[in-house]
KEKOLKE-857389 format. One line per field, with one value per residue (C-alpha): z, x, y; residue in one letter. Coordinates in nm, 3 decimals. Each point is the difference from the previous one (the first is absolute). Layout:
w = [Z, ...]
u = [X, ...]
v = [Y, ...]
milo = [a, ...]
REM end
This chain:
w = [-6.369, 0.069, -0.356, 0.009, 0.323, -0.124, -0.343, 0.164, 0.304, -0.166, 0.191, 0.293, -0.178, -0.035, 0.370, 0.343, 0.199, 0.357, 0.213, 0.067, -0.376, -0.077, 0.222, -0.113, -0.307, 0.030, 0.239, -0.295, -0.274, 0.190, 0.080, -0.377, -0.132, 0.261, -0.012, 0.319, 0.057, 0.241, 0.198, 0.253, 0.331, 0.341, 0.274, 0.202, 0.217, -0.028, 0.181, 0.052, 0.010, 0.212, -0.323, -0.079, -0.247, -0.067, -0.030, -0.057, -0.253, -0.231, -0.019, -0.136, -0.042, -0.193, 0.052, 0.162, -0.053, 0.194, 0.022, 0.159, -0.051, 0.126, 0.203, -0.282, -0.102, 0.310, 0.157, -0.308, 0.090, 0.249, 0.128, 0.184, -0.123, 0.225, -0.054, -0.194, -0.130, -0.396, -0.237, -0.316, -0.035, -0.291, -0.012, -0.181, -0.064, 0.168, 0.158, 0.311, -0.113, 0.338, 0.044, -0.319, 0.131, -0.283, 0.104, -0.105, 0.117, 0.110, -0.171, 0.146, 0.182, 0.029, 0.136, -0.275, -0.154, -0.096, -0.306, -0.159, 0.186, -0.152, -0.369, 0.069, 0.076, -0.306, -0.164, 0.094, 0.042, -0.384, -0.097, 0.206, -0.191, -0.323, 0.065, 0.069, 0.420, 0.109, -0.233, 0.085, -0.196, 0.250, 0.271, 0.253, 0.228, 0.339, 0.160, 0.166, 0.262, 0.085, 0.181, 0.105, -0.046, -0.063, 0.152, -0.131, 0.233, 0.307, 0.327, 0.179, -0.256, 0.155, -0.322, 0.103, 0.275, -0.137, -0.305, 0.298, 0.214, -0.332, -0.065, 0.359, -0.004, -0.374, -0.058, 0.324, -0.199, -0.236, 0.070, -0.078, -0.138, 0.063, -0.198, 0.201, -0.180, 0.036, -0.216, 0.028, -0.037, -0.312, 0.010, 0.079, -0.364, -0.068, 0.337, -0.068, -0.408, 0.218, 0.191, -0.272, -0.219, 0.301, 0.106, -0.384, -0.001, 0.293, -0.074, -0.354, 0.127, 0.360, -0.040, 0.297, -0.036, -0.210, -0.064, 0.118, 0.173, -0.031, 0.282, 0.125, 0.142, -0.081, -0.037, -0.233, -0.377, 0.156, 0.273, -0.263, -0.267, 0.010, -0.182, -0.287, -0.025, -0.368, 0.189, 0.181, -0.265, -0.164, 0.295, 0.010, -0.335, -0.008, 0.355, -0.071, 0.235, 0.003, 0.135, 0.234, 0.046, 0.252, 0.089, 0.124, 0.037, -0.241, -0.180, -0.030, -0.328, -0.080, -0.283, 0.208, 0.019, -0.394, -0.052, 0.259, -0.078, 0.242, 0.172, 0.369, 0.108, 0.343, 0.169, 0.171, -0.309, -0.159, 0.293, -0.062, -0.362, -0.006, 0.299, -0.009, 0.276, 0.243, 0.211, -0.304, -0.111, 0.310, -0.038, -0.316, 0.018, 0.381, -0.229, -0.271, 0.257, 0.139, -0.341, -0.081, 0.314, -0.063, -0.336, 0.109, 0.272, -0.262, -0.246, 0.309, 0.110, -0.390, -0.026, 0.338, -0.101, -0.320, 0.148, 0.239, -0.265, -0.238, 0.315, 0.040, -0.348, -0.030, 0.168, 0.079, -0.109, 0.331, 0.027, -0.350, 0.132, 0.342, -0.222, -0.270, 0.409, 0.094, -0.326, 0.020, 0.335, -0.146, -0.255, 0.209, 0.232, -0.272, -0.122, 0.312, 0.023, -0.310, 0.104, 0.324, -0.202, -0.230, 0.199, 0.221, -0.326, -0.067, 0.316, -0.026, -0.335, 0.175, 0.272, -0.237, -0.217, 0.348, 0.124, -0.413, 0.020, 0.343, -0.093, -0.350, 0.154, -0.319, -0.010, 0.199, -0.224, -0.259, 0.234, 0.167, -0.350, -0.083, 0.340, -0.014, -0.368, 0.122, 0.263, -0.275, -0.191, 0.310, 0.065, -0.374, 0.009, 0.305, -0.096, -0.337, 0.184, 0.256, -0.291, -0.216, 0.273, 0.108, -0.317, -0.048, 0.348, -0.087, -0.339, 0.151, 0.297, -0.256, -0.143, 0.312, 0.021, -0.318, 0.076, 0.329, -0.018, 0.224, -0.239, -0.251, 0.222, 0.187, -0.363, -0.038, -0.176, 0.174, -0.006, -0.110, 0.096, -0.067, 0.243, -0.002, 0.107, -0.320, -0.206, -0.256, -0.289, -0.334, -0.007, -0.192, 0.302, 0.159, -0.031, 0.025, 0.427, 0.123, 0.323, 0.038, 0.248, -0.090, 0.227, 0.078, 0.196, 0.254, 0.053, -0.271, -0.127, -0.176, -0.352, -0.264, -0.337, -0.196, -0.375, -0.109, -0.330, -0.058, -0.291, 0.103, 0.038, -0.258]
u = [0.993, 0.282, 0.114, 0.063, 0.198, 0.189, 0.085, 0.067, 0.277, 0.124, 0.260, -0.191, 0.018, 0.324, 0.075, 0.003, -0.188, 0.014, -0.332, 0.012, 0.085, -0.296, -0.242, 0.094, -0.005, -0.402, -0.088, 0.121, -0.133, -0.375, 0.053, 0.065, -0.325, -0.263, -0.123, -0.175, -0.314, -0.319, -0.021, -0.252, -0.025, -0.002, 0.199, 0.222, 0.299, 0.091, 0.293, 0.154, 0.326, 0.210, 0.156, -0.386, -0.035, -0.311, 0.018, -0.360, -0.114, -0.330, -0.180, -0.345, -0.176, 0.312, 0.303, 0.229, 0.281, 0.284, -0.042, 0.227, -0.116, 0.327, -0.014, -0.028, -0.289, -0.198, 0.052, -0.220, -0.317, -0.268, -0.102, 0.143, -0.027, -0.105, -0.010, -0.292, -0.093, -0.057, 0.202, 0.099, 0.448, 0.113, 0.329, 0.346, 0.028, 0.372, 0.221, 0.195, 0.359, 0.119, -0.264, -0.138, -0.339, -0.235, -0.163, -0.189, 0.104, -0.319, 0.043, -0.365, -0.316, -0.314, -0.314, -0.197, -0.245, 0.131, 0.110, -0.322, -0.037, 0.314, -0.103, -0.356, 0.282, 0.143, -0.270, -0.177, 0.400, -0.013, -0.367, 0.056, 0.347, -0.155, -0.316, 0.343, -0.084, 0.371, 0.098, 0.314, -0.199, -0.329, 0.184, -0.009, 0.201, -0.044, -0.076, 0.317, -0.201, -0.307, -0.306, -0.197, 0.097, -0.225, 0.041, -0.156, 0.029, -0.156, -0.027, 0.140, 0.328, 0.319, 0.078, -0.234, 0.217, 0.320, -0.172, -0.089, 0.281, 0.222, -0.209, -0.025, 0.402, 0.006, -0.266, -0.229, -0.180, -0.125, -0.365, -0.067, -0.316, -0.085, -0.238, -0.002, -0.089, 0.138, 0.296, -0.037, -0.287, -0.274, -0.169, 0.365, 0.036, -0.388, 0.010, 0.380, -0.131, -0.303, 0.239, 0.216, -0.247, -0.134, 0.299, 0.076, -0.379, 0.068, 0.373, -0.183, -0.326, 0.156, 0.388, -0.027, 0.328, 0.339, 0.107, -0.116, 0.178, -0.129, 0.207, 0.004, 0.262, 0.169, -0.157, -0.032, -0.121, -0.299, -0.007, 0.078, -0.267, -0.230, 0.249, 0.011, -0.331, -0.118, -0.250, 0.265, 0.235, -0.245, -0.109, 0.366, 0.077, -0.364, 0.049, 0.041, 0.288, 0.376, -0.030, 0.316, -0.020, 0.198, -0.152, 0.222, 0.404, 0.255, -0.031, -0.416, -0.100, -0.363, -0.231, -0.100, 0.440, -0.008, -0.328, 0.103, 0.228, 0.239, 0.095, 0.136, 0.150, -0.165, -0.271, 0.255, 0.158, -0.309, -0.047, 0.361, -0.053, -0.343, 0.106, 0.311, 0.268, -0.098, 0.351, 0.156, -0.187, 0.074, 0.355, 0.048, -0.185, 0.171, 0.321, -0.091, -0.161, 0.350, 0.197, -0.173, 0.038, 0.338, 0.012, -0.271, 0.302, 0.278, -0.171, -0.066, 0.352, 0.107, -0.227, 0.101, 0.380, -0.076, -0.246, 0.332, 0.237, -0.212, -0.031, 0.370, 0.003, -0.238, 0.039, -0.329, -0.021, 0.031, 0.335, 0.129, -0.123, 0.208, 0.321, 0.013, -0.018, 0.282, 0.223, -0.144, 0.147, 0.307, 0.033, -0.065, 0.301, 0.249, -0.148, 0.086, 0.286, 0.134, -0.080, 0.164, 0.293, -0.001, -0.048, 0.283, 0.198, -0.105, 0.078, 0.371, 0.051, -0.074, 0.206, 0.299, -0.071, 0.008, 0.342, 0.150, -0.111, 0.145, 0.333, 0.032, -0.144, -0.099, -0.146, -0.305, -0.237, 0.081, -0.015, -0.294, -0.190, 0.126, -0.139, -0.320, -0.013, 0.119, -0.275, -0.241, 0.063, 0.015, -0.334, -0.082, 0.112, -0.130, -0.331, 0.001, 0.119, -0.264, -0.297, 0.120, 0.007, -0.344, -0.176, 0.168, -0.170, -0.311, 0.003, 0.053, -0.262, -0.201, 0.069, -0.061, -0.328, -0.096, 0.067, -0.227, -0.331, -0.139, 0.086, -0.240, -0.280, 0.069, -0.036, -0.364, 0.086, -0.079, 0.114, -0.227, 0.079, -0.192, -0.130, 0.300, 0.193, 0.103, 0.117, -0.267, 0.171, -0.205, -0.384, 0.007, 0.105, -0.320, -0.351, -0.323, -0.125, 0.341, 0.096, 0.278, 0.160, 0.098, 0.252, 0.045, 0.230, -0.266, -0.217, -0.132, -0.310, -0.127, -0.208, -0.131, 0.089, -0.335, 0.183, 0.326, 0.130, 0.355, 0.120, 0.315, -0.159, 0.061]
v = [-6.443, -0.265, -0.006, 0.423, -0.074, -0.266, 0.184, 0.298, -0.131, -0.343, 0.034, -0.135, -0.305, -0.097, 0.169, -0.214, 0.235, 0.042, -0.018, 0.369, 0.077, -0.230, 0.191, 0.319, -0.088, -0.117, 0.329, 0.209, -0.227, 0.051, 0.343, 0.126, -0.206, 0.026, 0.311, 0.189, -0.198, -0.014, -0.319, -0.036, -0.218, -0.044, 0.090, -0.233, -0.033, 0.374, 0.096, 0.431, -0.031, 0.238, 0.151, 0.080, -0.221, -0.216, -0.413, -0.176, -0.249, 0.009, -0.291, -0.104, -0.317, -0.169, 0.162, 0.235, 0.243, 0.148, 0.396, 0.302, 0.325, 0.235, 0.309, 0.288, -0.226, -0.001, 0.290, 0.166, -0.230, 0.195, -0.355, -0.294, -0.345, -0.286, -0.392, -0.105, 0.325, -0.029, 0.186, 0.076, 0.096, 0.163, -0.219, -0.074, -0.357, -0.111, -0.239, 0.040, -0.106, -0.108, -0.282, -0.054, 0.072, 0.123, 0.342, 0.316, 0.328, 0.220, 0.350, 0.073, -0.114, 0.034, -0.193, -0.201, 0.136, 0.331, -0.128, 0.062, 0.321, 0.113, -0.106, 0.251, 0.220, 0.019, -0.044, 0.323, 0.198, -0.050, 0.046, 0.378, 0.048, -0.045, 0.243, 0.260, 0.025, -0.038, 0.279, 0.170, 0.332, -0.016, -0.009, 0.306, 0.189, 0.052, 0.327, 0.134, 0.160, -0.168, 0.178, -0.314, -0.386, -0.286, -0.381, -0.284, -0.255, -0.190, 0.140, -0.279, -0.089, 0.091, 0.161, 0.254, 0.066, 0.036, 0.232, 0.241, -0.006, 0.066, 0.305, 0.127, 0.043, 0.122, 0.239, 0.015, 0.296, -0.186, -0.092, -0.368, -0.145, -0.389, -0.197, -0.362, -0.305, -0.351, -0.119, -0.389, -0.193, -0.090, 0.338, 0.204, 0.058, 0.170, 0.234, 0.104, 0.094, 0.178, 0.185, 0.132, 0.115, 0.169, 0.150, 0.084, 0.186, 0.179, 0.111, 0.155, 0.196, 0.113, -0.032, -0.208, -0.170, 0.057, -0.338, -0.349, -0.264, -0.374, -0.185, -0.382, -0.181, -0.313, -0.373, -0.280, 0.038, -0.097, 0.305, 0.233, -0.151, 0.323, 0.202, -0.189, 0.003, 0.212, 0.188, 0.145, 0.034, 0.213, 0.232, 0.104, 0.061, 0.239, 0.183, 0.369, 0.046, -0.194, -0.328, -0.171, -0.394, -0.089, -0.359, -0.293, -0.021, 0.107, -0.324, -0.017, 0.132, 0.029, 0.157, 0.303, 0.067, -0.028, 0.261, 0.245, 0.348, -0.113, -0.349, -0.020, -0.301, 0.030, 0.237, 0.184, 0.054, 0.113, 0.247, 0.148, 0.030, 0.201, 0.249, 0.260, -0.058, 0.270, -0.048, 0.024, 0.271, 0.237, -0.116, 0.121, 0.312, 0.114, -0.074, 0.210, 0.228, 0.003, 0.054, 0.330, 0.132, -0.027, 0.143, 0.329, 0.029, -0.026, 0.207, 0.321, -0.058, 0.092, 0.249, 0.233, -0.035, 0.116, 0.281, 0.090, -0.028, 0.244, 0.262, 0.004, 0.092, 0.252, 0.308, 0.222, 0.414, 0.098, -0.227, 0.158, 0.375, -0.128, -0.063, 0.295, 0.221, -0.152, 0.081, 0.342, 0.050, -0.174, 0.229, 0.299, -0.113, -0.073, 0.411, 0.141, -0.162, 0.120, 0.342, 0.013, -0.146, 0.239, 0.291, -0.091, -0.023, 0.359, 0.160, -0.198, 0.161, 0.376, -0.081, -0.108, 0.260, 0.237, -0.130, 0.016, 0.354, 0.070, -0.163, 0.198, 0.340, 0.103, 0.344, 0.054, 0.111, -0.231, -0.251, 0.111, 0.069, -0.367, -0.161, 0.169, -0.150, -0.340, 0.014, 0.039, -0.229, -0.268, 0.123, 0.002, -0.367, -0.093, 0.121, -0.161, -0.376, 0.028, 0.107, -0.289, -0.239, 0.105, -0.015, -0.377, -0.050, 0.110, -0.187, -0.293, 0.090, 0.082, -0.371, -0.170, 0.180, -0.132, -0.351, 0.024, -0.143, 0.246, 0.293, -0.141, -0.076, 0.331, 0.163, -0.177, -0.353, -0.309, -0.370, -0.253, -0.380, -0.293, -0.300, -0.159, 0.352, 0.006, 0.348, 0.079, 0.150, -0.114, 0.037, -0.350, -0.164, 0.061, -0.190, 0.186, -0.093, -0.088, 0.210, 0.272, 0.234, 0.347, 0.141, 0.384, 0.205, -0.053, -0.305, -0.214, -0.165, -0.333, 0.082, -0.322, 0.027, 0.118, 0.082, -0.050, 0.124, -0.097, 0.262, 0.267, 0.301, 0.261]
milo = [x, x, x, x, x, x, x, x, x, x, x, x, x, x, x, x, x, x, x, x, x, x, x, x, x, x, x, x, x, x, x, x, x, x, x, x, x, x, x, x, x, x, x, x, x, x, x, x, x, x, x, x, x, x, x, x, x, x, x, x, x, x, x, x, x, x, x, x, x, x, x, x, x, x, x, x, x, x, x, x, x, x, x, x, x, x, x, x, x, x, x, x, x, x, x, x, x, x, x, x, x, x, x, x, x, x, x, x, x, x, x, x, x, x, x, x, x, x, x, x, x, x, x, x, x, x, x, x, x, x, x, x, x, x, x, x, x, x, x, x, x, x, x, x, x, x, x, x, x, x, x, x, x, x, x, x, x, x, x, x, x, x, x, x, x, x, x, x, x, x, x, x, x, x, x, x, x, x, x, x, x, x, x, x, x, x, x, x, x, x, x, x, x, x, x, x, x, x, x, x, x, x, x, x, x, x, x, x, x, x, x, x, x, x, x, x, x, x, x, x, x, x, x, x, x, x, x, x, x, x, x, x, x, x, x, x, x, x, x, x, x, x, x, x, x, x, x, x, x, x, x, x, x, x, x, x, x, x, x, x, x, x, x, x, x, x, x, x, x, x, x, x, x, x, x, x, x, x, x, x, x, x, x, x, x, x, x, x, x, x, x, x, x, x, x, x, x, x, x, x, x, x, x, x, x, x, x, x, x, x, x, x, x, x, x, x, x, x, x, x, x, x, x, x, x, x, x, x, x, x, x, x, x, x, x, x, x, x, x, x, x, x, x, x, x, x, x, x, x, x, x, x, x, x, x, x, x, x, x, x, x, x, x, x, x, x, x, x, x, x, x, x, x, x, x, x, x, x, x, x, x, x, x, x, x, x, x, x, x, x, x, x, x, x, x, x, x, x, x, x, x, x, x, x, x, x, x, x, x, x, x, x, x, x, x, x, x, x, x, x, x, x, x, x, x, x, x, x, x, x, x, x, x, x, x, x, x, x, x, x, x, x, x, x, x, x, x, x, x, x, x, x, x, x, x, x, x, x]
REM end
């Protein structure tokens, strides 16, 4: 190992280093060959710092090291260290450049003896990976809306608690199911398997539950032991219903995390994941509640300006019958008009014609004979303005009368409209039941549509 450092850095060699140099120099020198290793020891002369950082030393029977453990280190452990207590640090072999003191920096710790629990561990993690229980395909999803929830846990955990209190506030209408057994202990790992299958049994024949929740809190390896326990393992990958492990803290991992459809990092968690969010829920639906309220109001408000835009535009029968009176009368006024003017344009004439003849004194006779001829023919022309400008006045009359609904019905037709007030004016328009209204000069009735044949008469 000295030869690779030498041969790598021969510079060091021919350089006068200074003590820090030198010490730095070592620290990195350990730190790039010593990999992460396991040493195991006793507890002594441990010191928290006010930065949070831990200073202790392991010892055993022969020797003793310098160990710190900093704050991001720590602060992930669910245990406290005392003096004398036996354990085995997952370290970085170091040295502390400012004193030359050779140390090992503690990544993590745990109390001796779990170093053989954690080898069963992995022994059984990858007997249960090979047989394919972790499998990404068998896994299930949860129900979105569960009836009924199941809890596998002990009555008196405090995870127990939480679980309830989570699903109280979240889905209170959600009937809950526990199956009590105890979660630490030799026999923990039989009665929890017990109370799976049970719960899995159940679930199948009476649809007693939706999905189960199997709930501890934190502890040691040890506390947590029953859920790496194959019996277990096995009871959750078999139960009938999704399973939810949500045993220890974030950082606990266990066999019954690995078989289950979905891993919590706490019970709370585990509670949040297998209910829906009821406050949300009612949220979301008062908002959408809200939003089409809004739109049904938007969508009337178009439709009744449309509805009074399309009334302005469309005029009734009795309206158009209303107008085509009121250019009759217009006409007839501009007709007598033009008669009064032109008889007044007559009588003029006779009078000029009266006061020419009275100026010229023709002879009497003459004149008289041509008077009482001009007087006919003023009455001949009179006549013959006022019968031409009554038979225009009745044609047109006789126009207006045509275009006047109540002339047809009056002469035995009848309007037919459908349900929607509509015109009818092509049989294929109609569908055999559908409901119309005949209209007659008088009153109107409501027939159904028994036969309709669509051809033009002939």
């Amino acid at each position: 190992m000295n030869t690779e450092v030498f041969d790598a850095e021969p510079a060091l060699m021919r350089k006068i280093l200074t003590v820090a140099e030198l010490n730095r120099a070592v620290a990195s020198l350990l730190e790039r060959n010593f990999p992460l290793v396991w040493v195991s020891g006793e507890i002594s002369n441990l010191t928290r710092a006010a930065s949070g950082h831990w200073y202790f030393s392991l010892k055993d029977r022969d020797a003793q090291v310098r160990c710190v453990m900093f704050r991001n280190r720590n602060q992930l452990l669910d245990w406290a260290p005392r003096e004398g207590d036996h354990v085995e640090a997952r370290a970085l072999v170091s040295l502390y450049a400012p004193r030359g003191d050779f140390q090992i920096n503690v990544e993590h710790l745990r109390r001796a003896g779990a170093g053989s629990l954690y080898e069963a561990f992995l022994q059984l993690k990858q007997k249960l990976q090979a047989e394919g229980l972790f499998d990404p395909e068998r896994k299930r999803t949860l129900p979105v809306f569960p009836k009924a929830i199941g809890i596998v846990t002990s009555l008196q955990a405090a995870a127990l608690r939480d679980v309830l209190t989570t699903l109280a506030r979240r889905a209170p209408h959600v009937r809950i199911v526990l199956y009590p057994t105890p979660v630490q202990g030799a026999d923990a790992p039989t009665k929890i398997a017990a109370v799976i299958t049970l719960a899995s049994e159940r679930a199948e024949r009476q649809h007693e539950t939706d999905v189960l929740l199997v709930v501890r809190g934190g502890g040691s390896i040890e506390d947590l032991w029953a859920f790496n326990d194959e019996t277990v393992a096995r009871a959750i990958s078999a139960c009938s219903i999704p399973v939810v492990s949500g045993v220890g803290h974030e950082t606990d991992f266990t066999i019954a995390d690995f078989v289950a459809d979905l891993r919590a990092p706490t019970p709370t968690a585990a509670a949040e994941m297998a209910s829906p969010n009821g406050p949300e829920l009612r949220r979301r639906i008062h908002t959408h509640a809200e939003d089409l309220l809004r739109a049904m109001a938007r969508l009337m408000g178009d439709a009744e300006q449309k509805l009074d835009e399309g009334q302005r535009r469309l005029k009734s029968p009795s309206q158009r019958w209303q107008d085509a009176n009121k250019e009759l009368a217009r006409l007839m006024q501009r007709l007598m008009r033009a008669r009064v003017t032109q008889s007044l344009a007559a009588e003029a004439a006779l009078k000029q014609a009266r006061e020419d003849l009275y100026r010229c004194r023709p002879r009497s006779d003459l004149l008289k004979n041509a008077l009482i001829a001009l007087r006919d023919r003023n009455r001949q022309l009179i006549s013959q303005v006022c019968t031409n400008q009554q038979a225009a006045l009745d044609m047109r009359a006789a126009r207006l009368d045509l275009l006047n609904p109540m002339s047809a019905l009056e002469r035995g037709y009848s309007i037919t409209t459908d349900e929607l007030g509509q015109i009818v004016r092509d049989a294929g328009q109609l569908a055999v039941g559908g409901r119309l209204q005949v209209h007659f000069v008088q009153g109107r009735v409501s027939v159904e549509v028994l036969e309709v044949d669509a051809d033009r008469p002939t």
